[in-house]
N, C-alpha and C positions, 0 to 999 in steps of 0.2 A: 502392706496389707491393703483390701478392698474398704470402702466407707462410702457410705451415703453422704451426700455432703450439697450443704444450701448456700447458694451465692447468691440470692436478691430471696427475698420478703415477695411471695405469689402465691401460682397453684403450683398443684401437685409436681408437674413435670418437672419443675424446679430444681425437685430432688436427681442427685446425679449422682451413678454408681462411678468411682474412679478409685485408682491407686497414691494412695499416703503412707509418709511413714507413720511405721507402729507409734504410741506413746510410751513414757516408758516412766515407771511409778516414782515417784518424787519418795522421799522419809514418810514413813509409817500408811505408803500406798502399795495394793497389789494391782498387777495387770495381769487382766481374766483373758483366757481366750477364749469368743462370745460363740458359743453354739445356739443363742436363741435372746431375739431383742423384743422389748414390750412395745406396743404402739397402742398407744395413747391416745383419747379426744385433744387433750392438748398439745401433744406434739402437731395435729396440723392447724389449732389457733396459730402456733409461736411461728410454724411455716409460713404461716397467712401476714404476721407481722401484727395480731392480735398479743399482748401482752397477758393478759388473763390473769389467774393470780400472784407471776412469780414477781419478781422486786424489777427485772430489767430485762427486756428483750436480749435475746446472746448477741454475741459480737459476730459478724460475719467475716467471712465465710464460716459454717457451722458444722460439724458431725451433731444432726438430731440422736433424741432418745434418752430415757434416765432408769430404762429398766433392761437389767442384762442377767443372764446366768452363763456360765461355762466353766472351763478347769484355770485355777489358777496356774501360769506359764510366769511369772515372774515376779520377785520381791526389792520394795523399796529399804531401804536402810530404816532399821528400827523395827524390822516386821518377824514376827517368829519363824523359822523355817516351817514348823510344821504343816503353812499354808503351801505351801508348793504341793501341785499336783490337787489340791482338793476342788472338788464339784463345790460350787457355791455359786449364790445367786446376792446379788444388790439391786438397790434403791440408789441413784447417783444423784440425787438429791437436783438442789439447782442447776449442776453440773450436765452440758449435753453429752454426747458421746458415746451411746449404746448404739447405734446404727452403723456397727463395722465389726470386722475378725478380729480385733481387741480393744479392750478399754479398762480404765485404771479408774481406783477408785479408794477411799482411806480404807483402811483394813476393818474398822471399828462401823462400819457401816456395811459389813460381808456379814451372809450366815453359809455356811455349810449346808449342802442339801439333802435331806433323809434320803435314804436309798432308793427308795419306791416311789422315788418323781424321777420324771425327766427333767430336762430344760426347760423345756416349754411349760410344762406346768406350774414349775418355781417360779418362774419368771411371771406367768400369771398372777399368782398370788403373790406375789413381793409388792405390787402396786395394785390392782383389781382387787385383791385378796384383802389384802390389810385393809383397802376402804372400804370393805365388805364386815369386816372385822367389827371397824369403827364405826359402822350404820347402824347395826343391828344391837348395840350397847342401850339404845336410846328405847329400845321395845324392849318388856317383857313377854316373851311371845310364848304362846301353851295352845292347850289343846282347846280353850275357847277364845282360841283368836281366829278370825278371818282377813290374810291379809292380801291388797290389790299391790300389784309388780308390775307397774309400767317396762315395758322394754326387755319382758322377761327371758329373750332366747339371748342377750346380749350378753359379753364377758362379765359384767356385774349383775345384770339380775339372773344369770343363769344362779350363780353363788349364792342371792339370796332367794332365791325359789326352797333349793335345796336346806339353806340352813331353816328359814321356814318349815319344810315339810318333816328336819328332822327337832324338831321342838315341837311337834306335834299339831301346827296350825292346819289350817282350810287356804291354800294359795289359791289367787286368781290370779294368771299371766295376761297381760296383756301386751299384744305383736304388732309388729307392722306389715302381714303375710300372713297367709295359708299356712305355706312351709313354716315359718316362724312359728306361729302357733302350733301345729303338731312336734315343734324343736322342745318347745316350753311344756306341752303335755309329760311327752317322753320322758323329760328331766325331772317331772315328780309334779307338775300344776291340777290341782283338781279340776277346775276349768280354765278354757286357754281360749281368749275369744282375741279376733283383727279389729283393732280399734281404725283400721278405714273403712270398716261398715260403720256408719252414721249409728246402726241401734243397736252398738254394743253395747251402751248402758241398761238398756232393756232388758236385753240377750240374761246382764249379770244380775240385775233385778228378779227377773222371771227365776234364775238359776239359786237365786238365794230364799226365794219365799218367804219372803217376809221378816227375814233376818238383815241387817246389816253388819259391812266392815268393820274392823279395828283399827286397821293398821293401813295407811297407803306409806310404802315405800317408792320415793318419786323423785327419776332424778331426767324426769323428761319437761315435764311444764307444760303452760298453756293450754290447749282446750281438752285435751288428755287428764292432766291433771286436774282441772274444774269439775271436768263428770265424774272422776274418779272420790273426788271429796265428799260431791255431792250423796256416793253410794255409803259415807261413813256413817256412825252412830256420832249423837252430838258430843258426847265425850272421845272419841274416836282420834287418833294421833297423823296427821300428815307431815311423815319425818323427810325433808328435802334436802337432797343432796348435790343438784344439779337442775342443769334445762338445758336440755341438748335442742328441744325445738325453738331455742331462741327467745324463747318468753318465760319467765319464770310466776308462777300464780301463787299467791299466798292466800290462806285459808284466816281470817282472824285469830279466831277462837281455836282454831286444830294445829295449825299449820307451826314446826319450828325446822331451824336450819341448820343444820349440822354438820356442814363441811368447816377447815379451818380451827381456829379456837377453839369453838366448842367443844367438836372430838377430842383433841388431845386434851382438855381441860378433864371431860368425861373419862377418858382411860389414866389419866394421871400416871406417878411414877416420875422416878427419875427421865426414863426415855418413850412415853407413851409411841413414839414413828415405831420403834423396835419392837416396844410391845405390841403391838398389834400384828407386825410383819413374823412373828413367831409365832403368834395366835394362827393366825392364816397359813404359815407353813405344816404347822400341827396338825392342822383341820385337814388339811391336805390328806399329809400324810398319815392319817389312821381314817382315812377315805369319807369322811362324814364330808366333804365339802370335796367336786370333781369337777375342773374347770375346764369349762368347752373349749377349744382351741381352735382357732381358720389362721395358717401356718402359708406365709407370702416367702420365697428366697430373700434374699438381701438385694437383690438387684433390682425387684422388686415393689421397691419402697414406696415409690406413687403411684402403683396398683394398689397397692393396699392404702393410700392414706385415700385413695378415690374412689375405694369401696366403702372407707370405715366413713365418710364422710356424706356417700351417698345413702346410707344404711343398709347395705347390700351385705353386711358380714355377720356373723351369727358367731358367739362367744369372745374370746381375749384374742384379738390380732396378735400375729407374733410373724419377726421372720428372723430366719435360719440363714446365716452365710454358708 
C-alpha cells in the first residue's frame, strides 16, 4: 500500500509519499481501507517534533494521522464478521497511522457510517465533530444569546457557527480574509467581519448597538481573543478551546478551559470520547451540523499540512488516497 510516512521531526516536506506493507489487525482489530484521512492542527505539532498533549512523541519512522473512514477489508481474531465490508469511520486514538490506503484500529473504537455521509464527512466529525460536540456542552445557547466564533470559516468553527445558528443565537464570525468572511456569512454568520482590519471591534460594536455578547467560542487566542472578550457582558462566558495563534489570553472573571478533563468530566458516561463521537455523527447525519471540507490526495500531505499551518485552508483538511 501507499503511506505518508515521517523520518526526522521538521517541516512539512518531511512528509513522504512511499510504498509499505499493509498492516494487518491484531485480536479484536479491524483494518479499514482508508478512502479519507483527518488532518489535524496536531498532526503538524507531532510533525514539528512538538509533543502537545499526547503522553510521548511517536517512535520514528511514523505513518501520521488518528482519523480515518473507509470500508472494512479485514478482521482480527475475535471480531464479529458482520464488520466486513461496513462503511465506518474511527478515532485511532494515540495511535498514528491514518495517512495511507489502510489502517487498523480496535473494533470497539469503530462506528458504522449512516448512509448519507461520505467519507469525508465522517471523518470530519469523528474528530472536529465530537470536539465541536464537547464545546458547545458548556453554553446554553438560545435565541438571546449572541455568540463571537473566532476562526469561523475553519473545520471547527464552521460546526459551531451552524450549531449556534440552529439553537437560535445571533453569530458573529470572525475571519482571517475577505474570502473567509463571505465563507462564514454563507454558512449561516449574521455578521462576518476580517479580524486583520485593526477596527473590527468597532465594525462589531457599531453592528450590535448597544448590546453585547454572551458567548466567545475561542479557540485562537491572543489579541483576537482580548478584543473579542472585551465585546462580552460581565457576566458573559469565554469558553477556550485552543490558541492556534500561539498565545493563549484568559479572561478572569469569564474565561474557562475546556479541552481535556473538563469535557469528558462534563459529557460523563461510561465512555464520554464515544459519546460525543455519536452525538456528532448524528448531527451530521439528520443534517443539523454540515462540515466544510478542503480535500488534499494522499500524496499530498505537505500541501495540505502547509496550507492548514499557513491558514490558507477553509473547513476540515482531509485527504483521499
Amino acid at each position: 500500500m501507499h503511506a505518508i510516512r515521517l523520518h526526522a521531526f521538521g517541516p512539512a516536506d518531511n512528509l513522504t509519499y512511499e510504498h509499505v506493507d499493509a498492516p494487518s489487525p491484531a485480536p479484536g482489530q479491524v483494518r479499514i481501507a482508508v478512502a479519507a484521512a483527518g488532518v489535524h492542527l496536531l498532526d503538524t505539532a507531532l510533525r514539528r517534533g512538538e509533543q502537545g498533549p499526547l503522553p510521548t512523541l511517536p517512535a520514528l519512522p511514523t505513518i501520521p494521522g488518528r482519523e480515518v473512514a473507509g470500508v472494512v477489508e479485514s478482521l482480527g481474531e475475535e471480531v464479529a464478521g458482520l464488520w466486513l465490508g461496513k462503511r465506518v469511520v474511527a478515532h485511532l486514538g494515540f495511535a498514528p497511522g491514518g495517512y495511507a490506503e489502510s489502517a487498523v484500529v480496535d473494533v470497539d473504537r469503530v462506528h458504522e457510517i449512516p448512509g448519507n455521509l461520505d467519507f469525508a464527512q465522517a471523518v470530519a466529525m469523528i474528530g472536529t465533530g465530537r470536539t465541536a460536540m464537547g464545546i458547545v456542552q458548556f453554553s446554553e445557547l438560545g435565541p438571546d444569546s449572541t455568540v463571537i466564533i473566532p476562526a469561523a470559516a475553519g473545520g471547527l468553527g464552521t460546526l459551531l457557527v451552524q450549531y449556534a445558528k440552529h439553537a437560535g443565537a445571533t453569530v458573529i464570525g470572525l475571519t482571517g480574509s475577505p474570502e473567509k468572511t463571505a465563507l462564514a456569512r454563507a454558512n449561516g454568520a449574521d455578521l462576518a467581519v476580517d479580524y486583520t482590519n485593526p477596527e473590527w471591534p468597532e465594525k462589531v460594536r457599531a453592528w450590535l448597538g448597544g448590546r453585547q455578547a454572551t458567548t466567545v467560542f475561542d479557540g485562537v487566542g491572543g489579541a483576537i481573543a482580548r478584543e473579542s472578550v472585551g465585546l462580552l457582558k460581565p457576566d458573559g462566558q469565554h469558553i477556550i478551546f485552543g490558541w492556534s495563534s500561539g498565545e493563549q489570553y484568559t479572561a478572569e472573571q469569564t474565561s474557562v478551559r475546556v479541552l481535556g478533563p473538563a469535557m469528558m468530566q462534563k459529557t460523563g458516561g461510561p465512555s464520554p470520547i464515544r459519546t460525543l463521537e455519536l452525538r456528532a455523527l448524528t448531527e451530521a447525519a439528520e443534517a443539523r451540523l454540515v462540515p466544510a471540507i478542503q480535500r488534499f490526495p494522499l500524496s499530498a500531505a505537505a500541501k495540505a499540512h502547509q496550507a492548514l499551518e499557513s491558514r490558507q485552508t477553509t473547513g476540515k483538511v482531509v485527504l483521499e488516497p
